[in-house]
BAPA-802344 format. One record per atom (N, C-alpha, C): x negated, y, z negated; residue in one letter. Coordinates in steps of 0.1 Angstrom, whole numbers, padded with zeros to 4 digits, always signed. Each point is the difference from the previous one (the first is absolute). Example, Ala and Ser with C-alpha at 12.3 -4.5 7.8 and 13.67 -1.06 7.14 Angstrom:
BAPA-802344
-0132-0057-0078a
+0009+0012+0000a
-0009+0012+0000a
+0004+0011+0007s
-0009+0011+0000s
+0008+0011-0008s
This chain:
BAPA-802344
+0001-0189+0119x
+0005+0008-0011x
-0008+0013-0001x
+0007+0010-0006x
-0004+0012-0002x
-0006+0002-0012x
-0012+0006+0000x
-0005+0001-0020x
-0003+0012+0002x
+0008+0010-0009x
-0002+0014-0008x
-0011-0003-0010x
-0001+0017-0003x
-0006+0002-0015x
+0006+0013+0000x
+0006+0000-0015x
+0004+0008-0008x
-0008+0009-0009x
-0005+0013-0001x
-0003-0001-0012x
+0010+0007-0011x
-0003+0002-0013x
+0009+0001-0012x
+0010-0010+0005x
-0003-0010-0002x
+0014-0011+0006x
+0009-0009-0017x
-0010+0006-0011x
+0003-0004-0011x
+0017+0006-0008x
+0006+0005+0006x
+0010+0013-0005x
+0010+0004+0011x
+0016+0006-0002x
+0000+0014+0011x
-0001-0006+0009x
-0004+0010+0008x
+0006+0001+0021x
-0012-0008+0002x
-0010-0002-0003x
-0010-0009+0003x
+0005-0013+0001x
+0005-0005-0017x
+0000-0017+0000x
+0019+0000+0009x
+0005+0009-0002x
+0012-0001+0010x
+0001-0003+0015x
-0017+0009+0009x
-0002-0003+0013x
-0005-0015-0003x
-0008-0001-0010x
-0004-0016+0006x
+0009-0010-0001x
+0013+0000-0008x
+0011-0006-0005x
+0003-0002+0020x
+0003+0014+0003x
+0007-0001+0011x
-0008-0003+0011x
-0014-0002+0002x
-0002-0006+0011x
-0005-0014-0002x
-0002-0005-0011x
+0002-0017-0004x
+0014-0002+0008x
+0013+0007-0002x
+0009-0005+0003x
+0001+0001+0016x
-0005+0007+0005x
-0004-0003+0015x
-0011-0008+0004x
-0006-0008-0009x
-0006-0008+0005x
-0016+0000+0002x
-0001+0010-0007x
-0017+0008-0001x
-0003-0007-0011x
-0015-0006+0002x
-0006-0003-0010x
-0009+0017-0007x
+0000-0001-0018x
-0003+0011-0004x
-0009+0007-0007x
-0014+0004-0001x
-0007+0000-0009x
+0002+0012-0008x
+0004+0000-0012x
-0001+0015-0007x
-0010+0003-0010x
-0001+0013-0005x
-0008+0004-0005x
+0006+0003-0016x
-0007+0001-0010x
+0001+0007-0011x
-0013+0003-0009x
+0006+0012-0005x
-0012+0008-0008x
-0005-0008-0014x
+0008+0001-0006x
+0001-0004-0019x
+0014-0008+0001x
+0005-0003+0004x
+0007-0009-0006x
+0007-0015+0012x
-0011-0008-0003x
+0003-0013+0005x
+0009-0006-0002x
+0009+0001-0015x
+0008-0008-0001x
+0015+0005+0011x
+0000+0013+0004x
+0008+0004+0005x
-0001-0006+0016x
-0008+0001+0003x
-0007-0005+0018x
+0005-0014-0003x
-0004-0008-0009x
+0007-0016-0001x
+0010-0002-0001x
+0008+0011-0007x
+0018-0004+0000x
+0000+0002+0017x
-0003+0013+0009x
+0006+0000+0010x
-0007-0014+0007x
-0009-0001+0002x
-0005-0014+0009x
+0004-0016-0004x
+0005+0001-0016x
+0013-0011+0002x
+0008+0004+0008x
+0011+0010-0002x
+0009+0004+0003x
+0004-0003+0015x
-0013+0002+0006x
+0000+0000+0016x
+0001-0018+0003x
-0009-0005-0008x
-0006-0014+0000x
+0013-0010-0005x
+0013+0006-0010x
+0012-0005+0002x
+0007+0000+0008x
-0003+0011+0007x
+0010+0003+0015x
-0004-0011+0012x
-0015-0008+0001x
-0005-0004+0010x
-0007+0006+0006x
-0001+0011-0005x
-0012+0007+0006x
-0013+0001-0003x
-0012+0006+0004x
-0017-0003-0003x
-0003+0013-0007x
-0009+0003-0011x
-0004+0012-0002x
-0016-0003-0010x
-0005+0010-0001x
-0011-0001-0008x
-0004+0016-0006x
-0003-0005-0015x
-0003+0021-0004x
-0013+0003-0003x
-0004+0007+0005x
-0015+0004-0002x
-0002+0015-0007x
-0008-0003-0007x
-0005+0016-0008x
-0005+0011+0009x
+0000+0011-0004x
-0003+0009+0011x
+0003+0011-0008x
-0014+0010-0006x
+0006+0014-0004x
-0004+0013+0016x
+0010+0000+0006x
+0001+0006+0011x
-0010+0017-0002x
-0002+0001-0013x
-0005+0013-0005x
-0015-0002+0000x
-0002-0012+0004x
-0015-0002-0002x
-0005-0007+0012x
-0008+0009+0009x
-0004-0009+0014x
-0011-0003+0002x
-0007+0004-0007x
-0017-0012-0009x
+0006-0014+0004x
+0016-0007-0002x
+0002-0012-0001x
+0010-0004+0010x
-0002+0009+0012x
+0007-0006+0011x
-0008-0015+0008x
-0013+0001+0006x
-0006-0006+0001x
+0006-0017-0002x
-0009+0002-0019x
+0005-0018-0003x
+0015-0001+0005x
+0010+0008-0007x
+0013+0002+0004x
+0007-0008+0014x
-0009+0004+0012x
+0004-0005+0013x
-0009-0007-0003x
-0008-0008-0003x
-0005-0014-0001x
+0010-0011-0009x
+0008+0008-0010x
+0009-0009-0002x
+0009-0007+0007x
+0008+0015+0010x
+0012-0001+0004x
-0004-0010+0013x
-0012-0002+0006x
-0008-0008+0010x
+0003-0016-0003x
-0004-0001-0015x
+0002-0013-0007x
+0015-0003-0001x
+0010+0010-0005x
+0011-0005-0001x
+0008-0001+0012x
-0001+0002+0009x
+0008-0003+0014x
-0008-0012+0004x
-0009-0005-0003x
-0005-0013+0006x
+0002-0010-0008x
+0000+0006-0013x
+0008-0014-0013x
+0010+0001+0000x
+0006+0003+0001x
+0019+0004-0003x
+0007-0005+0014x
-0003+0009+0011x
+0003+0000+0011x
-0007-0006+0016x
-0013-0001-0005x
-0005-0007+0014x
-0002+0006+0008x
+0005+0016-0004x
-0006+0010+0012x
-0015+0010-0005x
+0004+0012+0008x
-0019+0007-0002x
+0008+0014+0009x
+0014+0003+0003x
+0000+0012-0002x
+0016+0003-0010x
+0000+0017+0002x
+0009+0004-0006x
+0013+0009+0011x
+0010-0006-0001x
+0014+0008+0009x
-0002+0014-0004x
+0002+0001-0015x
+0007+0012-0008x
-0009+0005-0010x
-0001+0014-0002x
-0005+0004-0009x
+0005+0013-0007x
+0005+0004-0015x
+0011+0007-0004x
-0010+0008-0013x
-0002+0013+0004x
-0007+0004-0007x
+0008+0006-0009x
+0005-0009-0016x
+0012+0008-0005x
-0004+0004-0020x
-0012-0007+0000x
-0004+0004-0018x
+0001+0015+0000x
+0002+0002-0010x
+0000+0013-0005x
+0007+0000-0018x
-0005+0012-0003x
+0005+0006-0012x
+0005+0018+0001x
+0009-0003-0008x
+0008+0016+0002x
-0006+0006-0013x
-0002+0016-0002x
-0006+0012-0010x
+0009+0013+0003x
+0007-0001-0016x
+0008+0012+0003x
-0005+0012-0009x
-0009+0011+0007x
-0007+0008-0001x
-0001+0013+0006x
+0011+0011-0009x
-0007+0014+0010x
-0013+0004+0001x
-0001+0006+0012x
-0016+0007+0007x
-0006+0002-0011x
+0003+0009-0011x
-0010+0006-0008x
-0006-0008-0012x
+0005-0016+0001x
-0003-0006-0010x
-0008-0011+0007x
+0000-0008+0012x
-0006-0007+0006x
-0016+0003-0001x
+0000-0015-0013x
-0017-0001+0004x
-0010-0004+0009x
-0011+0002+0004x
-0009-0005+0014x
+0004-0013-0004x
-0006-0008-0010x
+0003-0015+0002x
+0014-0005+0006x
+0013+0008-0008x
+0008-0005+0006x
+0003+0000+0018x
-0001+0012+0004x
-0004+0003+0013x
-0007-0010+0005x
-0014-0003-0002x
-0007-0005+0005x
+0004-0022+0003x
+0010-0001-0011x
+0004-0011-0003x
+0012-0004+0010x
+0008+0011+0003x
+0006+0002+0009x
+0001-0002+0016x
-0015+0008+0000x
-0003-0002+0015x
-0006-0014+0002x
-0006-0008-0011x
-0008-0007+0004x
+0010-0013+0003x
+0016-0003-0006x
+0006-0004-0002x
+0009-0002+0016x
+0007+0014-0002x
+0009+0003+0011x
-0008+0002+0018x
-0008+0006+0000x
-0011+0004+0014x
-0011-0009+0002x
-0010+0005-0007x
-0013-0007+0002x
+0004-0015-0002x
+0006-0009-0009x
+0003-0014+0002x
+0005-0002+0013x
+0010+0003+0002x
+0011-0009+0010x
-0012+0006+0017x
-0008+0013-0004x
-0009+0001+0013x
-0011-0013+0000x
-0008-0001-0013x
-0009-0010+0003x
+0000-0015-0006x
+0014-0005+0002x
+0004-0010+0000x
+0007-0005+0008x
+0005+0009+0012x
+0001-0004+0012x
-0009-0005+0007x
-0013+0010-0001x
-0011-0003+0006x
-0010-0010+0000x
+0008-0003-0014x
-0009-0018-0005x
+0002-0011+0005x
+0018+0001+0003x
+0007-0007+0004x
+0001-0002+0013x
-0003+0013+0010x
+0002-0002+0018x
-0005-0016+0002x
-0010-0001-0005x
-0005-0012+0005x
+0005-0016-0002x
+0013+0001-0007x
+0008-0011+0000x
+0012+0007+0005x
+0002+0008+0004x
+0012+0006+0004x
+0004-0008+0021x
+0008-0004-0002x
+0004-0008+0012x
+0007+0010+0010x
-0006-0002+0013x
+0002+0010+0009x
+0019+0002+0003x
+0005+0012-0002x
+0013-0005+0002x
+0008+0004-0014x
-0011-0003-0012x
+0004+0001-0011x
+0008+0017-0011x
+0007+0002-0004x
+0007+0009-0008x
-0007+0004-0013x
-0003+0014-0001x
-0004+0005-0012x
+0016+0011-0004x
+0002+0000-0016x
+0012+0008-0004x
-0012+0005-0011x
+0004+0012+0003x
-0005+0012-0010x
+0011+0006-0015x
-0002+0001-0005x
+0013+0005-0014x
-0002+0011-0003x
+0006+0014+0008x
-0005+0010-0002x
+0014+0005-0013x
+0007+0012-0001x
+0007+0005-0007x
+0009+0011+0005x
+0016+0003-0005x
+0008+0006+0005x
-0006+0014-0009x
-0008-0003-0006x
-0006+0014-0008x
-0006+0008+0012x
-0009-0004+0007x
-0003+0008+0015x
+0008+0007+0005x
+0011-0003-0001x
+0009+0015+0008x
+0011+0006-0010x
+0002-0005-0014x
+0003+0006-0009x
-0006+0004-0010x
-0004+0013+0001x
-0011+0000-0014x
+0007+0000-0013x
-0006-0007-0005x
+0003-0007-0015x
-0008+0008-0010x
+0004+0010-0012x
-0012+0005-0009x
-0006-0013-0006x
-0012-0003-0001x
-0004-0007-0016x
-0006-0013+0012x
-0001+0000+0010x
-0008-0014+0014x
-0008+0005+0012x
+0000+0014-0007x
-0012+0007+0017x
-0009-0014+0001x
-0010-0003-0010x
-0011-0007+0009x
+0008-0009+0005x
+0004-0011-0005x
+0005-0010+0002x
+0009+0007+0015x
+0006+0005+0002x
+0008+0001+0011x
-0009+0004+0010x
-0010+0012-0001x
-0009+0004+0011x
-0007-0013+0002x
-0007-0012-0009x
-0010-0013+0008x
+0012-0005+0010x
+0010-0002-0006x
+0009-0008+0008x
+0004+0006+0016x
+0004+0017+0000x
+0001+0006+0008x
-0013-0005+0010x
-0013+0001-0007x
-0011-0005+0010x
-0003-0016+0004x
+0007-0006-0006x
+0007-0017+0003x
+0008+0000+0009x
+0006+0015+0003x
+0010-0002+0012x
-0007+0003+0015x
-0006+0012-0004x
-0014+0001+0011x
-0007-0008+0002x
-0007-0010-0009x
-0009-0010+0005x
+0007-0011+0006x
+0013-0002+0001x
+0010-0009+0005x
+0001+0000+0017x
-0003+0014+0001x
+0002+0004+0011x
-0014-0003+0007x
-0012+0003-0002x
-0011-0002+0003x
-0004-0011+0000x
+0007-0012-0007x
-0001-0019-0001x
+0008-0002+0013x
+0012+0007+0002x
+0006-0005+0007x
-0009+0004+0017x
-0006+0009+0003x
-0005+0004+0011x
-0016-0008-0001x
-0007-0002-0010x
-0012-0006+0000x
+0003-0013+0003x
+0005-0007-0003x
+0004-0016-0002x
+0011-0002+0011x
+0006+0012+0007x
+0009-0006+0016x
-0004-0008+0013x
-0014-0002-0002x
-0009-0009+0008x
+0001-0013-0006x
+0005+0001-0008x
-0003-0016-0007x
+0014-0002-0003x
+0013+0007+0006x
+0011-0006-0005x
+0006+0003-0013x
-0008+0006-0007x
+0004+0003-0017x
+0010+0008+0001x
+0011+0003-0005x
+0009+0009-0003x
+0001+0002-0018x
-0005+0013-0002x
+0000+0006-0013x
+0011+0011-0002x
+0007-0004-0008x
+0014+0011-0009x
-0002+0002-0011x
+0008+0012-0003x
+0001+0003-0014x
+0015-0004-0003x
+0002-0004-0012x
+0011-0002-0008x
+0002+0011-0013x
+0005+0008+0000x
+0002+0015-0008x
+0013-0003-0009x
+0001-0011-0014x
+0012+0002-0008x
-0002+0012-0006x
+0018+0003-0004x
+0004+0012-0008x
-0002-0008-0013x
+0010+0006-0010x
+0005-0011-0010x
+0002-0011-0001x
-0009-0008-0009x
+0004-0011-0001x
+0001-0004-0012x
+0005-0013-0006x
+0005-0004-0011x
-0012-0010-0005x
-0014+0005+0000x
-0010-0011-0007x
-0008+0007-0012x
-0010-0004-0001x
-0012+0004-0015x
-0009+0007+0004x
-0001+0009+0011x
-0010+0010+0007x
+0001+0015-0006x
-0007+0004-0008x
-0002+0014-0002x
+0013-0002-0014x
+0002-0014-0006x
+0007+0000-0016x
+0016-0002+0008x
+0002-0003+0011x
+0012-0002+0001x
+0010+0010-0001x
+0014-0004-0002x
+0010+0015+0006x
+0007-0005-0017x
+0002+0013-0005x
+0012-0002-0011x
+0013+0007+0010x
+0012-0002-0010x
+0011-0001+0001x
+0007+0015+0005x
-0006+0010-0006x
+0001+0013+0007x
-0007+0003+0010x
-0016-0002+0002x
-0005+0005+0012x
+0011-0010+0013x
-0001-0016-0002x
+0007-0010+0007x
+0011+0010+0009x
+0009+0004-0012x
+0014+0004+0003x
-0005+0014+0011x
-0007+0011-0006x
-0002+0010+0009x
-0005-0007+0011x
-0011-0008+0005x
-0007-0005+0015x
+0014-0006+0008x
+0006-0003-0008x
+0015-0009+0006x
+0006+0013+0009x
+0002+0010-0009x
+0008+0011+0004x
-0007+0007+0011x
-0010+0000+0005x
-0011+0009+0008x
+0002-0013+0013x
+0003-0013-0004x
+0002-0009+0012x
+0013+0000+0009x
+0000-0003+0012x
+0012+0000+0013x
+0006-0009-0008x
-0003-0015-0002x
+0001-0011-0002x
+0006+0001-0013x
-0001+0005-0012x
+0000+0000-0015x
-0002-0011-0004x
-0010-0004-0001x
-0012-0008-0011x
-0016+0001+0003x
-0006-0003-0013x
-0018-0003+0004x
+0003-0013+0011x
-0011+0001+0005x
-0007-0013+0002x
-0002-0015-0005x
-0001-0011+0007x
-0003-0016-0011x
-0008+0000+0011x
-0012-0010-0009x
-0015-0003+0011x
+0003-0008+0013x
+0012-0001-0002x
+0005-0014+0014x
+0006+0012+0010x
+0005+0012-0004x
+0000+0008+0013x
-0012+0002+0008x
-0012+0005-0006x
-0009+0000+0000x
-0007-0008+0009x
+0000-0013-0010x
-0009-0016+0005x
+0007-0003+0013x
+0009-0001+0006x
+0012-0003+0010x
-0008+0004+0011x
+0002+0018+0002x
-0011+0004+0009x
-0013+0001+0003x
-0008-0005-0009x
-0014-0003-0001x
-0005-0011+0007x
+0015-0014-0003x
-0004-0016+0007x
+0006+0008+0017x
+0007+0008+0000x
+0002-0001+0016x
-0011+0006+0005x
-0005+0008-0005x
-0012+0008+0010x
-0010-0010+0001x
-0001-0010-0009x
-0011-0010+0002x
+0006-0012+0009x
+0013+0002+0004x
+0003-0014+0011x
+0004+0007+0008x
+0000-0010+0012x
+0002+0004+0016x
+0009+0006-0003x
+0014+0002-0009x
+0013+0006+0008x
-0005+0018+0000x
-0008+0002-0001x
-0003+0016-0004x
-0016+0003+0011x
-0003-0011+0011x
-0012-0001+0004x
-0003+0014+0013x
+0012+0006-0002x
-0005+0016+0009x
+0001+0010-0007x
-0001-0001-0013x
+0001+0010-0011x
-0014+0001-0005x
-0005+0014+0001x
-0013+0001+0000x
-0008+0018-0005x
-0008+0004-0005x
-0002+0007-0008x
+0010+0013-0003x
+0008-0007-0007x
+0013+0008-0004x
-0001-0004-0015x
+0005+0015-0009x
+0007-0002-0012x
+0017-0001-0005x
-0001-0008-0005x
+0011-0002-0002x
+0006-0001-0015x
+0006+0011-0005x
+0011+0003-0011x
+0009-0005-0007x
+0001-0009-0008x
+0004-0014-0002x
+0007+0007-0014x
+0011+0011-0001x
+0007+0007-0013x
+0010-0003+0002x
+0011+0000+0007x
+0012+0002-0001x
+0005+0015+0002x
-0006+0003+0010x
+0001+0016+0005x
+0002+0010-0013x
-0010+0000-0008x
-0011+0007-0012x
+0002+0018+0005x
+0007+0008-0007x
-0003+0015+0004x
-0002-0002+0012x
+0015-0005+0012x
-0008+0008+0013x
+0017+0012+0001x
């Protein structure tokens, strides 16, 4: 068996990738910040399907606490599962700030990077060492990188540099088999940055090939493939998961 970890797996494209790689057969450990009761609906959820999952706390914004963190996830693949590494690893927590330039405070900035960049960099790093040779990292960058958006500079530039560091996982870690992607949704239909009302909804619709947002299972769909064989020569590439978004 295959065991991912998720993080933000509590919500959105998170608890949707883990939805969808339970259903392939991956056992799943996810993460959540502040709200556990949310992580336990999904880990029933999976656990009424027949599938295995387990949720673990984790504020991705704080790496003082990666450390114990991977001493948990050590524990939970040996209680749960019997194993001692990890297939998958899906760097997807985040929070969205909609903020023009001139009002963005350092904190928020700084909350930002620590969130979007600096996490998913040194929580990889915590993690290599359960990471199973062979094994898949998916990055969650944003279709804001090639569309500038007013009111998401930071937020779009850490991510932009989530796409760079994707690339750089993928060439560091090719001795060991690792293949690292980015996953870049446009619009989607979740609770990230307050969600879409009914007129912005309608305008992103109209700006799409496709005409509609996004649902986290467009999303989650291609996130479980990059982490299973059918995708195993697919390798530090981003990939734009909109519905052909402003091209």
């Amino acid at each position: 068996m295959k065991n991912v970890l998720i993080t933000g797996g509590s919500r959105g494209i998170g608890a949707s990738a883990a939805l969808q790689c339970a259903q392939r057969g991956m056992g799943v450990i996810l993460t959540y910040n502040a709200r556990p009761d949310a992580a336990q609906a999904v880990v029933e959820r999976i656990q009424a399907a027949g599938g295995s999952a387990v949720a673990l706390q984790l504020d991705v914004g704080n790496s003082a606490g990666f450390a114990a963190f991977t001493a948990q996830v050590r524990q939970a693949l040996q209680s749960t599962w019997n194993g001692t590494t990890l297939d998958g690893l899906v760097n997807n927590a985040g929070f969205g700030l909609f903020n023009p330039i001139e009002t963005v405070t350092e904190d928020q900035f700084d909350s930002l990077f620590n969130v979007h960049l600096k996490g998913p960099f040194f929580l990889t790093q915590a993690l290599l060492p359960l990471l199973a040779d062979g094994a898949s990292i998916v990055n969650l960058t944003s279709a804001t990188t090639r569309v500038a958006t007013p009111g998401v500079a930071p937020y779009a530039a850490f991510k932009g540099g989530l796409g760079v560091l994707t690339r750089y996982m993928a060439k560091e870690f090719g001795p060991r088999r690792i293949r690292v992607n980015a996953v870049a949704p446009g619009a989607i239909r979740t609770e990230l940055g307050g969600g879409l009302n009914d007129e912005f909804e309608a305008l992103l619709s109209s700006q799409t090939a496709l005409g509609r947002v996004g649902e986290p299972d467009d999303v989650g769909r291609v996130i479980a493939g990059l982490l299973s064989e059918d995708q195993a020569w697919v390798n530090a590439q981003s990939i734009e998961v909109a519905g052909g978004y402003i091209i």
